[in-house]
C-alpha positions in Angstrom: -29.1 46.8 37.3 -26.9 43.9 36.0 -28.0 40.2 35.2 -26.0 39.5 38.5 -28.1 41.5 40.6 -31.3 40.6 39.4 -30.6 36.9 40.2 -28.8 37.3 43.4 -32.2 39.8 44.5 -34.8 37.0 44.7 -32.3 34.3 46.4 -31.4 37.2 49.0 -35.4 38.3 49.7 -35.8 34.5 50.1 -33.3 34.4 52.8 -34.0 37.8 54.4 -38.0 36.4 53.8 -36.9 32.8 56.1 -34.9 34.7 58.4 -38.1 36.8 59.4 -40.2 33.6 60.3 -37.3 31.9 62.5 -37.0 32.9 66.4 -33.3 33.5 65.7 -30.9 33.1 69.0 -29.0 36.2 70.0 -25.7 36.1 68.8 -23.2 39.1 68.0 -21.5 36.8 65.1 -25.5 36.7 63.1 -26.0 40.1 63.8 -22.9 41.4 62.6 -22.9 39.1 59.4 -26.5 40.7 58.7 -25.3 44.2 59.5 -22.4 43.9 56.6 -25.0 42.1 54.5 -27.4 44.9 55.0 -24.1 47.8 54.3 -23.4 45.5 50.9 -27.1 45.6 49.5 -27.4 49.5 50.7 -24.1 50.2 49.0 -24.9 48.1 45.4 -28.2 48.4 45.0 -30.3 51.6 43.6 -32.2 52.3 46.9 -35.3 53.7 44.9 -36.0 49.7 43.9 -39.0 48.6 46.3 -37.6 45.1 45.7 -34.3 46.4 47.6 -36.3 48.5 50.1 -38.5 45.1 50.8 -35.3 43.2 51.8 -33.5 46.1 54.0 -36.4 46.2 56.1 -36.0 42.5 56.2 -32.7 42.5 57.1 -33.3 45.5 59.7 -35.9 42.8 61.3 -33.5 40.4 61.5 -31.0 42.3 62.9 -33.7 43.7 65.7 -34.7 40.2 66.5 -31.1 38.9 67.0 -29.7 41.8 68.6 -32.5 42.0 71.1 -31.8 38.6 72.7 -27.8 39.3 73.2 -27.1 38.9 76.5 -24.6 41.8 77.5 -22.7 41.2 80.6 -22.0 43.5 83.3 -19.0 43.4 86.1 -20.4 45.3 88.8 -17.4 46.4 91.3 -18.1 47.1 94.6 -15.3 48.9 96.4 -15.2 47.8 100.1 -14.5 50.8 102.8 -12.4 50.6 104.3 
């Protein structure tokens, strides 16, 4: 791992750590900008780090938590007989 990584890795578990303790609202725009954050540290990080395992599940919780409270609209069409 590079002197990069190892500083961005405690900034990002601090986030990921903050992000767990807040009720976040459900919103597709936070869940998607965790999702890519999630594909970036899964992509660029050695997986086998428990440090990098610690935050995806962090990030996973996040997502869960935001995701779950999206409201998903439904159109319901009812034909009328006629």
């Amino acid at each position: 791992m590079d002197r990069s990584s190892e500083d961005f890795l405690p900034r990002l578990a601090l986030l990921a750590e903050i992000l767990g303790t807040k009720s976040l609202p459900g919103s597709l725009e936070l869940t998607t900008h965790l999702l890519e954050t999630l594909n970036k540290v899964a992509q660029s990080l050695p997986a086998a780090q428990a440090d990098v395992i610690y935050i995806q599940q962090l990030l996973m919780s996040a997502i869960e938590s935001t995701s779950s409270k999206i409201k998903v609209c439904t159109l319901f069409i009812s034909k009328v007989k006629s």
